[in-house]
C-alpha positions, 0 to 999 in steps of 0.5 A: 525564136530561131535555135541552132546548136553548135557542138563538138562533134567527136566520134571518139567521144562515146558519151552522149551527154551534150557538155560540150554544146553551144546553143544560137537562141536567136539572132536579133537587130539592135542599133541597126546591127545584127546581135547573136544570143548564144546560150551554154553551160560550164563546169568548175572544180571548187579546188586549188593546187601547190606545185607538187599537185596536192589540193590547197583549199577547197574540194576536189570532188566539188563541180559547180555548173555555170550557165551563162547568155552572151549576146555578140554584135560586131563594132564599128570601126571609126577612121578619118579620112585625109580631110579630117572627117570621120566615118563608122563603118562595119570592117570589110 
């Protein structure tokens, strides 16, 4: 398994936490094409507000964590030629 991190790197930023960071957990083949799996977290305020910026329903001091994986892999392109044949291809 192959690990690169991916972040923001802000030198403003005096905090030293890693919310802010993109993990590349590994590069694989599927269907002939390369597949990345990425991992990273979210933060969420269980809250809702009015117009006038007053909370609504739920709870402003309520911060849920969301981990999440996604895998990417690039789609073919499918087009037809003058002849009517068709061809997959990866865009250029």
């Amino acid at each position: 398994m192959s690990m690169c991190v991916l972040g923001n790197d802000d030198d403003d930023d005096d905090d030293d936490d890693d919310d802010d960071v993109i993990l590349l957990l590994q590069a694989v083949i599927v269907d002939n094409q390369p597949c990345l799996l990425f991992n990273f977290e979210v933060q969420s305020v269980g809250a809702f507000y009015n117009a006038e910026g007053e909370c609504v329903a739920g709870d402003p001091d309520n911060i849920e964590k969301t981990y999440y994986t996604w895998g990417m892999q690039m789609d073919t392109v499918e087009w037809e030629d003058e002849e009517g044949a068709c061809d997959s291809h990866l865009p250029a």
